[in-house]
PyMOL Python script that loads the backbone (N, CA, C, O; Angstrom):
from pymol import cmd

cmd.read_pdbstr("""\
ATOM      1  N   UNK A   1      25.462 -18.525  31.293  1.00  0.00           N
ATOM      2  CA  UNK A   1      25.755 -17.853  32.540  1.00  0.00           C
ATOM      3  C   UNK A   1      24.661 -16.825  32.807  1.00  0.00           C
ATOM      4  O   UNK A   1      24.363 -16.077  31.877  1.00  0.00           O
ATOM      5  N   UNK A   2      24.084 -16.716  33.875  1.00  0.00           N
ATOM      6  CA  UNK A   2      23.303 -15.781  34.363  1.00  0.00           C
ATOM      7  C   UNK A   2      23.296 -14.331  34.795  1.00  0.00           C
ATOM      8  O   UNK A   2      23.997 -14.054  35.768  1.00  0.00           O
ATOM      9  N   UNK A   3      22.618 -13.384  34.225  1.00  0.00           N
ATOM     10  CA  UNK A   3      23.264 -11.858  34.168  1.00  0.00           C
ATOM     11  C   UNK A   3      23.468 -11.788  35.884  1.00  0.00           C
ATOM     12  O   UNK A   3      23.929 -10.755  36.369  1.00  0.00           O
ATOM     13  N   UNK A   4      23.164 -12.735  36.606  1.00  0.00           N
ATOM     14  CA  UNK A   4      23.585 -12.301  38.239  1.00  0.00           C
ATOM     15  C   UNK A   4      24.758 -12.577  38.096  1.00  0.00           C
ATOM     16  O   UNK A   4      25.494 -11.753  38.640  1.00  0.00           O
ATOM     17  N   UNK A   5      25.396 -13.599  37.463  1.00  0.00           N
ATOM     18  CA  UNK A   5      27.184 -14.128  37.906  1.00  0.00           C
ATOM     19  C   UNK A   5      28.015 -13.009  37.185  1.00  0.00           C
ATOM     20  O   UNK A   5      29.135 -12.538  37.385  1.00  0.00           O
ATOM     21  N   UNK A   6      27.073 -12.783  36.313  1.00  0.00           N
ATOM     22  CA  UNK A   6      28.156 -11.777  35.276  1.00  0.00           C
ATOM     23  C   UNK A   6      28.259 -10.927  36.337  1.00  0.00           C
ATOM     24  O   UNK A   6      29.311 -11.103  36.953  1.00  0.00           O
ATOM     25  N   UNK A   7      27.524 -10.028  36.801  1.00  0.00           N
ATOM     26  CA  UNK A   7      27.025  -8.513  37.426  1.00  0.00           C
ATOM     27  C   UNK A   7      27.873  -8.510  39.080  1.00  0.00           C
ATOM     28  O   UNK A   7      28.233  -7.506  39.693  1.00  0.00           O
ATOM     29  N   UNK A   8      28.027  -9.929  39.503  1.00  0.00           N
ATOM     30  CA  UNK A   8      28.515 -10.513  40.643  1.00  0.00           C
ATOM     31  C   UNK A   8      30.123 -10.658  40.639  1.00  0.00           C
ATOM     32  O   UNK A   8      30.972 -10.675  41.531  1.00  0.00           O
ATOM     33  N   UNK A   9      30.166 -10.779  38.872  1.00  0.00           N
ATOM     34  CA  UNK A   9      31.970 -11.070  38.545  1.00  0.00           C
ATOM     35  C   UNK A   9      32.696  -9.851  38.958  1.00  0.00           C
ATOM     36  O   UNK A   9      33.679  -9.819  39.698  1.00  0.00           O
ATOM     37  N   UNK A  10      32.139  -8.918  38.433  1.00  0.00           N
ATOM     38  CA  UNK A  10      32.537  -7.784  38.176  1.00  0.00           C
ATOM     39  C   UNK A  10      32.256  -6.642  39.246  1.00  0.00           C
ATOM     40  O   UNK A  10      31.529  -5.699  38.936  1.00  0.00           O
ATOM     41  N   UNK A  11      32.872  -6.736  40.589  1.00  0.00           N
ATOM     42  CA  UNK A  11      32.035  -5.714  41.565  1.00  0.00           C
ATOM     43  C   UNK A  11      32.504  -4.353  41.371  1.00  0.00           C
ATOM     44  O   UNK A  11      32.073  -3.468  42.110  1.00  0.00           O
ATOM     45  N   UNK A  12      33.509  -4.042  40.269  1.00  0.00           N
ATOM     46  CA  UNK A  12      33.954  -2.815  40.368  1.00  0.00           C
ATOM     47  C   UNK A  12      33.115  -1.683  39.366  1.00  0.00           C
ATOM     48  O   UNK A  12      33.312  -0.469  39.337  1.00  0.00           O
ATOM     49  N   UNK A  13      32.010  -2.559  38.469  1.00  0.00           N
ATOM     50  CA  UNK A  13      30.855  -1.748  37.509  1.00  0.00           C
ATOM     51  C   UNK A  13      29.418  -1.785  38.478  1.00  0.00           C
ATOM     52  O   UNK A  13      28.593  -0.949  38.110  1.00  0.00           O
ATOM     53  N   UNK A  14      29.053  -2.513  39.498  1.00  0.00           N
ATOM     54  CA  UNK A  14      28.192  -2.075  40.307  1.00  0.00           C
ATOM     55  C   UNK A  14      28.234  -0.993  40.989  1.00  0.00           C
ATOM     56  O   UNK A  14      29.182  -0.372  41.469  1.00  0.00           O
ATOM     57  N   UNK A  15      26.326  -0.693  40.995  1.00  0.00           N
ATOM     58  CA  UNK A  15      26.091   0.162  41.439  1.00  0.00           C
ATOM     59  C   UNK A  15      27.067   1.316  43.065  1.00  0.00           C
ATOM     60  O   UNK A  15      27.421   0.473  43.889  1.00  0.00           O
ATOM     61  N   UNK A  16      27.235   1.907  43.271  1.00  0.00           N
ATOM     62  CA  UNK A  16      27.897   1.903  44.366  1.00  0.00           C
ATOM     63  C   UNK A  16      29.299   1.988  44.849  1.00  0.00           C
ATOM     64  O   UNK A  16      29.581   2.463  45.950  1.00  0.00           O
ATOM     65  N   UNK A  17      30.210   1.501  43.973  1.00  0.00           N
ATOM     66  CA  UNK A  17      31.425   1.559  44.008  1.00  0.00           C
ATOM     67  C   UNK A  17      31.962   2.647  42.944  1.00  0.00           C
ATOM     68  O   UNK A  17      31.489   2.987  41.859  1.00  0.00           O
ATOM     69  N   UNK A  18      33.145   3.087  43.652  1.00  0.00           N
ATOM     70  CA  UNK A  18      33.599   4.541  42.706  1.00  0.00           C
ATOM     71  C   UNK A  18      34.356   3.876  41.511  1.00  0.00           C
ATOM     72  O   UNK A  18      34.564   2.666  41.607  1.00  0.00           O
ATOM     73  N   UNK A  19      34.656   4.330  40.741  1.00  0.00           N
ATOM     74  CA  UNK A  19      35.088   3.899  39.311  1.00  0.00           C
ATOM     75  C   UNK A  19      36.896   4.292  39.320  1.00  0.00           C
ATOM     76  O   UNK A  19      37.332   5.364  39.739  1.00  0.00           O
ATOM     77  N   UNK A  20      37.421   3.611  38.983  1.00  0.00           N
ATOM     78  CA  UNK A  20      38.989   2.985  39.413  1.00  0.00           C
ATOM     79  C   UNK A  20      39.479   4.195  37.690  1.00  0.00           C
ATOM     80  O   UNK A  20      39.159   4.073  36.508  1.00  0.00           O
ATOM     81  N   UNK A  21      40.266   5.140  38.359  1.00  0.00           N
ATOM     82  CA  UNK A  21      41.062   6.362  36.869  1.00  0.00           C
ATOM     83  C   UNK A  21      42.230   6.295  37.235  1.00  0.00           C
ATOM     84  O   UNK A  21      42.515   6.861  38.290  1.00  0.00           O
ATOM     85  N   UNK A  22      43.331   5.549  36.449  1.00  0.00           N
ATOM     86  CA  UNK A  22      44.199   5.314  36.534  1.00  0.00           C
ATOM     87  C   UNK A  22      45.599   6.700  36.187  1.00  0.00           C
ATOM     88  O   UNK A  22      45.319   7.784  35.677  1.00  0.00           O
ATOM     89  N   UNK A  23      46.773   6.365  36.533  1.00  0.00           N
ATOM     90  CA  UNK A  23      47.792   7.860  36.506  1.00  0.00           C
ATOM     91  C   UNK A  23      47.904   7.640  34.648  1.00  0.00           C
ATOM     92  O   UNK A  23      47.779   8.481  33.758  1.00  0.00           O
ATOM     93  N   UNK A  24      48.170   6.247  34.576  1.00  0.00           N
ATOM     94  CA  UNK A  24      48.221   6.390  32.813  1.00  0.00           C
ATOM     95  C   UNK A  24      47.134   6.970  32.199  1.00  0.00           C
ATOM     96  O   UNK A  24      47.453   7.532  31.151  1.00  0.00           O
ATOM     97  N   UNK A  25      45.606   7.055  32.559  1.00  0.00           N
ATOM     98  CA  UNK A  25      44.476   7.100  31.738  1.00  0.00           C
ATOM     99  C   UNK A  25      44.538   8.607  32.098  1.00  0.00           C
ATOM    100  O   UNK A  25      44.107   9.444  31.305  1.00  0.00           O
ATOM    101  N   UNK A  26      45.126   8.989  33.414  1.00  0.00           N
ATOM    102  CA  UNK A  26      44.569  10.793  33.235  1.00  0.00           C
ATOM    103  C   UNK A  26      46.072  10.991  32.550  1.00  0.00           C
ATOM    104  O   UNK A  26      45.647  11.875  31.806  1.00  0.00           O
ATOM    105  N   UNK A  27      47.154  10.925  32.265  1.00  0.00           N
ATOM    106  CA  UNK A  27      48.360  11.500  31.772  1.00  0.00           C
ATOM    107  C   UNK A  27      48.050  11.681  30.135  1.00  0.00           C
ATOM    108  O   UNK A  27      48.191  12.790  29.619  1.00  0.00           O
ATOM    109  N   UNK A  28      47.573  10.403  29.273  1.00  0.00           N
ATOM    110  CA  UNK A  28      47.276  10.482  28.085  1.00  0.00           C
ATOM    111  C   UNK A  28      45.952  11.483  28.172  1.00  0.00           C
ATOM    112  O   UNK A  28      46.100  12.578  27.627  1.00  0.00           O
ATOM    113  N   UNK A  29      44.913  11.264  28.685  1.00  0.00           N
ATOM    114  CA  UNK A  29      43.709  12.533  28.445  1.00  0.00           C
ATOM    115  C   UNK A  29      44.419  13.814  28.778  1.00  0.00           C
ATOM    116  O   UNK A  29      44.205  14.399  27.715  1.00  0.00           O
ATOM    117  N   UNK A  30      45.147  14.709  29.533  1.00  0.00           N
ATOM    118  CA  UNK A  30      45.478  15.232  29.733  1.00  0.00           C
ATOM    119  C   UNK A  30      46.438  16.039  28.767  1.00  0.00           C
ATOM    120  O   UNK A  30      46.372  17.231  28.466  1.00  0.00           O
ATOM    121  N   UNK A  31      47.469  14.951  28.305  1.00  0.00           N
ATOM    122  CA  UNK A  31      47.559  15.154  26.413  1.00  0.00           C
ATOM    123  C   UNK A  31      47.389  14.997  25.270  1.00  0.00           C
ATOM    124  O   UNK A  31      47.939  15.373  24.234  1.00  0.00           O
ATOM    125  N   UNK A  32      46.230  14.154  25.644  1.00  0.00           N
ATOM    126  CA  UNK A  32      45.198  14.943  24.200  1.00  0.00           C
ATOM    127  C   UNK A  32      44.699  15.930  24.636  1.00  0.00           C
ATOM    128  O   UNK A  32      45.366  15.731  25.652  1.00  0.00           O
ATOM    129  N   UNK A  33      44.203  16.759  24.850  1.00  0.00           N
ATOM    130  CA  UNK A  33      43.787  17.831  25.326  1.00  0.00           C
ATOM    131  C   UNK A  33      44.587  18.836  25.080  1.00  0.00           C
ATOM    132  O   UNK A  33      44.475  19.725  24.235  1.00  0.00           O
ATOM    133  N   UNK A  34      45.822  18.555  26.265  1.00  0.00           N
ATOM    134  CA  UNK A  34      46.822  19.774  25.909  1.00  0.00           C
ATOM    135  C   UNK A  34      47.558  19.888  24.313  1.00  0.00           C
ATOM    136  O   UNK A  34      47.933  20.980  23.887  1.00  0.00           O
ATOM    137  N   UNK A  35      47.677  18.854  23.660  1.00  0.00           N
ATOM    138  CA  UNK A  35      48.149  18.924  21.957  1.00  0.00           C
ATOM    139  C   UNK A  35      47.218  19.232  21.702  1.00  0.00           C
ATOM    140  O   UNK A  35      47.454  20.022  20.788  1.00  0.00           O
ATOM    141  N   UNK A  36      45.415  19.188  21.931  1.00  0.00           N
ATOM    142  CA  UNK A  36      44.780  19.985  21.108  1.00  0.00           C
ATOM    143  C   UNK A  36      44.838  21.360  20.977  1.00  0.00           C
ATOM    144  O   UNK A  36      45.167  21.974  19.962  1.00  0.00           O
ATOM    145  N   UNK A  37      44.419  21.938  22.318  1.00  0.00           N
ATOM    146  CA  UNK A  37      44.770  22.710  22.621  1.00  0.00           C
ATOM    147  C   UNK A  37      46.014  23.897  21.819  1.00  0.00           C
ATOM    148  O   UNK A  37      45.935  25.047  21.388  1.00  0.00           O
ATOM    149  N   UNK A  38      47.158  22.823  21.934  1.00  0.00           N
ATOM    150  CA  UNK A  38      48.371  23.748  21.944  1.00  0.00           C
ATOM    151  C   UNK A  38      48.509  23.814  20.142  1.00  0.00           C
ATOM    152  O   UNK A  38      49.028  24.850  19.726  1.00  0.00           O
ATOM    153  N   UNK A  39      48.078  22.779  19.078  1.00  0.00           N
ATOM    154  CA  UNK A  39      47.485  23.094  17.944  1.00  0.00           C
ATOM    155  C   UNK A  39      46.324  23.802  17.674  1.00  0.00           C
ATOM    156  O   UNK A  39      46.258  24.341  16.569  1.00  0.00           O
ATOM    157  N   UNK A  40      45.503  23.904  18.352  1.00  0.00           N
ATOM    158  CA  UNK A  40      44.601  25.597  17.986  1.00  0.00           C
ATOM    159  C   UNK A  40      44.893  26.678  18.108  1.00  0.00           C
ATOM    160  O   UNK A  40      44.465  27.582  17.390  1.00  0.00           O
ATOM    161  N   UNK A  41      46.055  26.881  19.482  1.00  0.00           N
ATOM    162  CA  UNK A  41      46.475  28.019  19.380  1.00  0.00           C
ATOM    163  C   UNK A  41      47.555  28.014  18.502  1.00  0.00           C
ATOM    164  O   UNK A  41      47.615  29.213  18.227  1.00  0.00           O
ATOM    165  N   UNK A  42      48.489  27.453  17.848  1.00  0.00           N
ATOM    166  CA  UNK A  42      49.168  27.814  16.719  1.00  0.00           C
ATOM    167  C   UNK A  42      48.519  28.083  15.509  1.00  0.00           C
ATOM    168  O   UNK A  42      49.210  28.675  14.680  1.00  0.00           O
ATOM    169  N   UNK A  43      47.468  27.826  15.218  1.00  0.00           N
ATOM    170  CA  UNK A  43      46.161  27.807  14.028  1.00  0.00           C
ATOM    171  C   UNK A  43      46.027  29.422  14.348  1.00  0.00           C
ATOM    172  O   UNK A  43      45.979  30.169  13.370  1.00  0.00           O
ATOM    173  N   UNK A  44      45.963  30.003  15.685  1.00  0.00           N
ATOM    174  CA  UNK A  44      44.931  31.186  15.758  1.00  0.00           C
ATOM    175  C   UNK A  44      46.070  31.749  15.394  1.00  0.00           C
ATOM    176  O   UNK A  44      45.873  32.554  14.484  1.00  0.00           O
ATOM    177  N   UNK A  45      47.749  31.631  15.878  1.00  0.00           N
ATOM    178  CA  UNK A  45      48.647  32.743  15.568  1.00  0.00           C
ATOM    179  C   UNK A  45      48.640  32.463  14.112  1.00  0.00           C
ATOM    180  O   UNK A  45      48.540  33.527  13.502  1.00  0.00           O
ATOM    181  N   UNK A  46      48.711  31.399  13.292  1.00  0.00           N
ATOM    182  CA  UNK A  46      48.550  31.519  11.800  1.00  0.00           C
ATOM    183  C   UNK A  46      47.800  32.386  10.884  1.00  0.00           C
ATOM    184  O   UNK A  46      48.010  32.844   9.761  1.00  0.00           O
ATOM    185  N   UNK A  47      46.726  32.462  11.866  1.00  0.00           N
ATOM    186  CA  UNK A  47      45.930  33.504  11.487  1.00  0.00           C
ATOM    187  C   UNK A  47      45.783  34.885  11.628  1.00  0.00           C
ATOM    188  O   UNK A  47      44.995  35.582  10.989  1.00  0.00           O
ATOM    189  N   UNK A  48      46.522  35.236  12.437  1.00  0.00           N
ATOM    190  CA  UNK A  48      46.999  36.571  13.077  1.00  0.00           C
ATOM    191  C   UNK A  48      46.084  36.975  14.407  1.00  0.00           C
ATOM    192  O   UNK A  48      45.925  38.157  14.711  1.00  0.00           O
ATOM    193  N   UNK A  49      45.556  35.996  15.096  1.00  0.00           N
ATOM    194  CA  UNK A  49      44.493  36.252  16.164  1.00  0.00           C
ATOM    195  C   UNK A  49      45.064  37.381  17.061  1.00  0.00           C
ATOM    196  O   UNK A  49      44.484  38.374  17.499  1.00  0.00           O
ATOM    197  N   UNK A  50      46.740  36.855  17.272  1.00  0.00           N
ATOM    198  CA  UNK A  50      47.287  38.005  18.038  1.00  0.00           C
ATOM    199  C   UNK A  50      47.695  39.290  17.755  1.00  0.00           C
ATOM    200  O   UNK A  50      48.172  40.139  18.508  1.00  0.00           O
ATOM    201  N   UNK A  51      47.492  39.322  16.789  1.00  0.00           N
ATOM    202  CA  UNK A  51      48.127  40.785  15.950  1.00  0.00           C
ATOM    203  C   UNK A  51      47.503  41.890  16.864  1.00  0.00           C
ATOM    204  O   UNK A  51      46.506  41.724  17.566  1.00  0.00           O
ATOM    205  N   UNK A  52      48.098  42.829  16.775  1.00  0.00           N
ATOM    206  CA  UNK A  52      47.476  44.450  17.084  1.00  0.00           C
ATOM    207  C   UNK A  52      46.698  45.151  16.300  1.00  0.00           C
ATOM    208  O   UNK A  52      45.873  45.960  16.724  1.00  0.00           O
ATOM    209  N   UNK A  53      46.977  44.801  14.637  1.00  0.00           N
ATOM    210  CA  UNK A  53      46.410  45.313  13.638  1.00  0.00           C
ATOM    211  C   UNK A  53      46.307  44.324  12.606  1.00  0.00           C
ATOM    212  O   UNK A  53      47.156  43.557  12.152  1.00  0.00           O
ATOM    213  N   UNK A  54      44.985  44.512  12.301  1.00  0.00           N
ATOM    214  CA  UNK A  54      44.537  43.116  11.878  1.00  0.00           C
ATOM    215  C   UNK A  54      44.600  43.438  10.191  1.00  0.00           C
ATOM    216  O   UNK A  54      44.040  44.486   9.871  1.00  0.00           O
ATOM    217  N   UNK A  55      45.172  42.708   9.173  1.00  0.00           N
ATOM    218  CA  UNK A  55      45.588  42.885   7.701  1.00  0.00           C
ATOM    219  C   UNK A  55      44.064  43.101   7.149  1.00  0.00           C
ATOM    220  O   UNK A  55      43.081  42.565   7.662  1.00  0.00           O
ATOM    221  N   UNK A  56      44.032  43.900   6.117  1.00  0.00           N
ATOM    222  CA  UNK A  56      43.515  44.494   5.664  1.00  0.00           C
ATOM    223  C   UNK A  56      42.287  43.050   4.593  1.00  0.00           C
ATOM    224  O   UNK A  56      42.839  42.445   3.674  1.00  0.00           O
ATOM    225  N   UNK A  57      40.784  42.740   4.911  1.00  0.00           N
ATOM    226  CA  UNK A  57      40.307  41.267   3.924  1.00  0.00           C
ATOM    227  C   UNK A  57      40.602  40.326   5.057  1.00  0.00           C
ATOM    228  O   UNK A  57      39.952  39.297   4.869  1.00  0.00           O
ATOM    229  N   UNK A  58      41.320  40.256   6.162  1.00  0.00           N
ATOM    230  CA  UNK A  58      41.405  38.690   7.362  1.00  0.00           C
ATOM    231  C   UNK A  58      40.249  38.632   8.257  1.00  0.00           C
ATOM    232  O   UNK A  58      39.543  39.552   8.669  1.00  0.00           O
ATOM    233  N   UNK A  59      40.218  37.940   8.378  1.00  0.00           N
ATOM    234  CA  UNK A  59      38.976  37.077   9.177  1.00  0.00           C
ATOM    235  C   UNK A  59      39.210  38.127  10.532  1.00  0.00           C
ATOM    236  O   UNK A  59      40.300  38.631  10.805  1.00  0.00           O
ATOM    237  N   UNK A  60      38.521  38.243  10.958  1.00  0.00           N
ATOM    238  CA  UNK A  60      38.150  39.070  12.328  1.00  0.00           C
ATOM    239  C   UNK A  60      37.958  38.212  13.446  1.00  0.00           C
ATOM    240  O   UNK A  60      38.851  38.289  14.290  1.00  0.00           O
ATOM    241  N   UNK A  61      36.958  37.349  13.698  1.00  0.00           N
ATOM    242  CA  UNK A  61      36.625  36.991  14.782  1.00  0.00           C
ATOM    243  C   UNK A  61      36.982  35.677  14.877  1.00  0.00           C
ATOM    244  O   UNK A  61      37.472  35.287  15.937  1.00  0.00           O
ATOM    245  N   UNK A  62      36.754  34.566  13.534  1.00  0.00           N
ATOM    246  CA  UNK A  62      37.430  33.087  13.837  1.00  0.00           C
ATOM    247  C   UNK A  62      38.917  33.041  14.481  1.00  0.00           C
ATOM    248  O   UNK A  62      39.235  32.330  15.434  1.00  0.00           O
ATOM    249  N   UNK A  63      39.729  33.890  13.814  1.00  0.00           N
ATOM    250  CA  UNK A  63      41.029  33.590  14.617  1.00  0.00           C
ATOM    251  C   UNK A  63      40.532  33.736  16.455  1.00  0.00           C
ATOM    252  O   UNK A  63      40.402  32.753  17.185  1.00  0.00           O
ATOM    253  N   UNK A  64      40.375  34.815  16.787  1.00  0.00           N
ATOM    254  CA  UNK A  64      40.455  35.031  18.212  1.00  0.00           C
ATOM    255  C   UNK A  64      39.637  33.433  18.666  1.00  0.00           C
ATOM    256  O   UNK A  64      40.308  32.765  19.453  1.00  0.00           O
ATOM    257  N   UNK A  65      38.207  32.775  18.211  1.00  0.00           N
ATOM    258  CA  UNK A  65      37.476  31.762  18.898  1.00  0.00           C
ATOM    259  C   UNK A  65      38.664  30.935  18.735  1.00  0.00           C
ATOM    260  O   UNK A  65      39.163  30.861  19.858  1.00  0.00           O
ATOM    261  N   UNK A  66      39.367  30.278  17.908  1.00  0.00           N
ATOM    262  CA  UNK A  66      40.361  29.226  17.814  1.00  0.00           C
ATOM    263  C   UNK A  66      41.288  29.628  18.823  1.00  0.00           C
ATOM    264  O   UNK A  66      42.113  28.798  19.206  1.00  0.00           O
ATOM    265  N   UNK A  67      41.275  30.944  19.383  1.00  0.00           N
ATOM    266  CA  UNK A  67      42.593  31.152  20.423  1.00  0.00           C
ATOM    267  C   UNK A  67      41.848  30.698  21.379  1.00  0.00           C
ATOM    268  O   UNK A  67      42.445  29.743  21.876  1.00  0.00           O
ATOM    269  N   UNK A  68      40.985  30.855  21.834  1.00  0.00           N
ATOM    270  CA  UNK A  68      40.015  30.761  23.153  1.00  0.00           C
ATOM    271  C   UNK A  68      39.741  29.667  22.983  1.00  0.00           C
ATOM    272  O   UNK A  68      39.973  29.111  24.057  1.00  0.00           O
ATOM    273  N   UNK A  69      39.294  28.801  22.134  1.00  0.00           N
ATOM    274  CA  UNK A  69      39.053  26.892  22.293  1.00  0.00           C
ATOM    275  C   UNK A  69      40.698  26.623  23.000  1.00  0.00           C
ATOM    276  O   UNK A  69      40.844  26.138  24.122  1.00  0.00           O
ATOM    277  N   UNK A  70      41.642  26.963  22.268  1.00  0.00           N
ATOM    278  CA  UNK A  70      42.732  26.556  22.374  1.00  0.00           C
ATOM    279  C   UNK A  70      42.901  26.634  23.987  1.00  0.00           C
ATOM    280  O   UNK A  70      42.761  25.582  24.609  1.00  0.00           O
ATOM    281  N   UNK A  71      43.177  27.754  24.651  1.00  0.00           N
ATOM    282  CA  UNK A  71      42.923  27.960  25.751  1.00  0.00           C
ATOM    283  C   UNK A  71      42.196  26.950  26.877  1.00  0.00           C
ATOM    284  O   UNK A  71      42.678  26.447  27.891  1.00  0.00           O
ATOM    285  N   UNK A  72      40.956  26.857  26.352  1.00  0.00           N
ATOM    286  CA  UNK A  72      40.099  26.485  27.019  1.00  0.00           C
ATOM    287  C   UNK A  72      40.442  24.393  26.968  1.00  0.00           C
ATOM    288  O   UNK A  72      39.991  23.608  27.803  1.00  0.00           O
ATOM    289  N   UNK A  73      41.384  23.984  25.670  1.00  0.00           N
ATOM    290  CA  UNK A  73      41.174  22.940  26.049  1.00  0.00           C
ATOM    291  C   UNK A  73      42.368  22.677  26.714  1.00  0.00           C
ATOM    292  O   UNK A  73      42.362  21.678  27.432  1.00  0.00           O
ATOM    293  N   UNK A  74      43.711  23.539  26.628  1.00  0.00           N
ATOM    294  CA  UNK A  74      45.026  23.258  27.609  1.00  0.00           C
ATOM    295  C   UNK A  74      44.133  23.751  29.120  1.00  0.00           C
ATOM    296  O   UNK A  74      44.365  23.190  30.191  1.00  0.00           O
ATOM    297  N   UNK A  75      43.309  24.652  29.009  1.00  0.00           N
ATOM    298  CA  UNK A  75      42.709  24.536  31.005  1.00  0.00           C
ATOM    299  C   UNK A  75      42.134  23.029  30.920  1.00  0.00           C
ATOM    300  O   UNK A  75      42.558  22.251  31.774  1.00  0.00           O
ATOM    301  N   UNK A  76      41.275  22.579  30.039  1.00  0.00           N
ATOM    302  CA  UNK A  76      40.745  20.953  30.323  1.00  0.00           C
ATOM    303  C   UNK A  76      41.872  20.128  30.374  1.00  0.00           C
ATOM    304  O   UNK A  76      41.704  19.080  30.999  1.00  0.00           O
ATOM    305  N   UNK A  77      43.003  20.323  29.874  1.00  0.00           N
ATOM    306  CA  UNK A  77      44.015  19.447  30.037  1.00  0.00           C
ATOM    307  C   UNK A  77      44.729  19.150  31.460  1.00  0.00           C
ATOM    308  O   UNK A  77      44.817  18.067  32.039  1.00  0.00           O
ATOM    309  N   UNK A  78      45.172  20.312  31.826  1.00  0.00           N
ATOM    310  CA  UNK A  78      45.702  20.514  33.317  1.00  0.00           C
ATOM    311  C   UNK A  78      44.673  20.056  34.466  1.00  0.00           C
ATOM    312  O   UNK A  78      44.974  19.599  35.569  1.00  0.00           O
ATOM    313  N   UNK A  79      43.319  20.301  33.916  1.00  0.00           N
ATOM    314  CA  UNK A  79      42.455  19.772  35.528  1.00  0.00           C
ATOM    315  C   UNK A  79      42.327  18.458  35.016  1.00  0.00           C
ATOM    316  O   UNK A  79      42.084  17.841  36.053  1.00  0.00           O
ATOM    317  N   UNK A  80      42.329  17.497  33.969  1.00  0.00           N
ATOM    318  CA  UNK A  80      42.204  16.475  33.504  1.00  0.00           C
ATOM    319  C   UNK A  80      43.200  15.979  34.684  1.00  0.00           C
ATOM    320  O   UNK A  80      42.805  15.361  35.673  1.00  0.00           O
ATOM    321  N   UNK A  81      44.919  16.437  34.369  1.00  0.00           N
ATOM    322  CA  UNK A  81      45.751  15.945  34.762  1.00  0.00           C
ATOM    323  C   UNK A  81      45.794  15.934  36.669  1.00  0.00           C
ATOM    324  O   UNK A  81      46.465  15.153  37.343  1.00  0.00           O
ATOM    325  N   UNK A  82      45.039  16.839  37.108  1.00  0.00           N
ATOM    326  CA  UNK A  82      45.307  16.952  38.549  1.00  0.00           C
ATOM    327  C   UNK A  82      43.868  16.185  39.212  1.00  0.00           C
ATOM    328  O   UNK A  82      43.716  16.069  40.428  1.00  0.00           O
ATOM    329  N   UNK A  83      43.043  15.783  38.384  1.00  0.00           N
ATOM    330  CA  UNK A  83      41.981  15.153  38.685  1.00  0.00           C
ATOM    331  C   UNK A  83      42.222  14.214  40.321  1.00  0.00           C
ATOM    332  O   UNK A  83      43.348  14.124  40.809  1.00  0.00           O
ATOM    333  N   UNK A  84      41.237  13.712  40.861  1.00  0.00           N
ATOM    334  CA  UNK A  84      41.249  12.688  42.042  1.00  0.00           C
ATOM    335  C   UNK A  84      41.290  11.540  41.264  1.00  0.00           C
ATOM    336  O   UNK A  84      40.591  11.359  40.268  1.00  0.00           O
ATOM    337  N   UNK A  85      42.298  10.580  41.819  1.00  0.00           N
ATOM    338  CA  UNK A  85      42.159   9.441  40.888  1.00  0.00           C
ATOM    339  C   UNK A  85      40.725   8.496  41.217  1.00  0.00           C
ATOM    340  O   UNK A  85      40.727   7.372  40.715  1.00  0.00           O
ATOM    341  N   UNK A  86      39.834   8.788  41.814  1.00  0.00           N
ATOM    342  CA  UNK A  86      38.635   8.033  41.954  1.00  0.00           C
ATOM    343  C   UNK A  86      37.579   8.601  41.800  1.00  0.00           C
ATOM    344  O   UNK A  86      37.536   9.574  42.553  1.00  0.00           O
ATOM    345  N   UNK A  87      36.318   8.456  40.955  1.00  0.00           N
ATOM    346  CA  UNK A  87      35.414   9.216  41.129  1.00  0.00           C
ATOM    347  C   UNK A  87      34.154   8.495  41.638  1.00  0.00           C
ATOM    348  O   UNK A  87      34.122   7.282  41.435  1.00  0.00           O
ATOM    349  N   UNK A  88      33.050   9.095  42.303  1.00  0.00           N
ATOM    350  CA  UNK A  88      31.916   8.262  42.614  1.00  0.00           C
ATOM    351  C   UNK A  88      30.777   8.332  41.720  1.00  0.00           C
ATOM    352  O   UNK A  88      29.780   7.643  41.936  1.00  0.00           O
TER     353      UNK A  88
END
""", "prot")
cmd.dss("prot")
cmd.show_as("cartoon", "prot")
cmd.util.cbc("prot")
cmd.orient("prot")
């Protein structure tokens, strides 16, 4: 078969046409993301990221970054989820 019939089969991977994101494909990205997310921030409270007063020998600054990834990947989760279902 000739890479034209292939390229011809398939008009929805040519150039030009927007790429087809389905409600199932953003619902699952959306939670992976948000379970990542929502497991880093239980990691950072394990660690005492939230404390007021931080124990005397504990890590200082890794807890707080694991709160802020955490954060940052439940925000990637939610715009994951409200995404346009088509992109160009």
């Amino acid at each position: 078969m000739s890479s034209a019939a292939i390229s011809s089969s398939n008009p929805a991977r040519e150039p030009g046409y927007p790429e087809k994101d389905c409600l199932s494909c953003r619902i699952i990205g959306a939670s992976a993301f948000i379970g990542l997310g929502g497991y880093a921030i239980m990691q950072a409270k394990k660690q005492n990221a939230f404390a007021k007063v931080r124990p005397a020998g504990g890590p200082m600054i890794a807890p707080k970054v694991t709160g802020i990834l955490g954060t940052v990947f439940i925000g990637l989760g939610i715009g994951r989820l409200f995404m346009p279902p088509t992109r160009a």
